[in-house]
N, C-alpha and C positions, 0 to 999 in steps of 0.2 A: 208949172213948178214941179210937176212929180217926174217931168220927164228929164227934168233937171237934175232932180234926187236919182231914178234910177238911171239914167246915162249921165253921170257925171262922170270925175275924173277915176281913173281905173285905181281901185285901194290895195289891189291885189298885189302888186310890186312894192308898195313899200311896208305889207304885213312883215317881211321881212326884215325891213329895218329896225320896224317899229319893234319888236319880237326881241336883236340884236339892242338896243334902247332900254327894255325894260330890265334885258339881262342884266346889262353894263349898271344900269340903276338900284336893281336887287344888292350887286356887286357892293356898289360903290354902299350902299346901310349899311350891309354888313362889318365894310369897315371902320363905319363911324361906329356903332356899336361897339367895337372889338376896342377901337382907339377910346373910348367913352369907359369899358370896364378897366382898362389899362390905367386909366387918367387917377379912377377912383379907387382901385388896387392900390396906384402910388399914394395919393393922397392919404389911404388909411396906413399906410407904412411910415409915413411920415411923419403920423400925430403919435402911434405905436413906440419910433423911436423919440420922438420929444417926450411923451411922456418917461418911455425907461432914462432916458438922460437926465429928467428933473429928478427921477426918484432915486437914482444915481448921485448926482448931485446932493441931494437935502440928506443921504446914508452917511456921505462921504462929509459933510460938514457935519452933521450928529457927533461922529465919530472925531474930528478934530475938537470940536468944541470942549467933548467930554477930556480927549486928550488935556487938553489946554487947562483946563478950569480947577483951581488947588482943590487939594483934597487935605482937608482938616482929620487928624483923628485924634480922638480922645486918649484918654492915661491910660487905656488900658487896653491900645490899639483898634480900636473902630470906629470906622467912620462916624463923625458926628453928623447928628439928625440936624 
């Protein structure tokens, strides 16, 4: 068995490949990562403008409503309570 172990198949010719493998592998996290803070970059811009849009929204109806809604005023010109 050992001489199996040390004459076996020569590892020496594909340290190289293997070497070139791990590169390509390093490579390739990296861009999951990069593509992973992009995804959540987007996602947080996304909730960012939903929120200014709701609160956009709910200013912009405040603002109508108040328009819309009579205004009573008393004999001596002010608003009644």
């Amino acid at each position: 068995m050992w001489e199996l172990i040390l004459n076996g198949p020569d590892l020496t010719s594909e340290t190289p490949q293997l070497a070139q493998m791990r590169a390509e592998l390093v490579s390739i996290g990296e861009k999951e990562r990069i593509l992973r803070e992009r995804s959540a970059d987007r996602e947080a811009y996304r909730y960012l403008l939903d929120a200014h849009r709701l609160i956009a929204k709910a200013s912009l109806l405040g603002e109508q409503v108040l328009k819309i809604s009579p205004q009573e005023r008393g004999k001596d010109g002010q608003l009644a309570a």
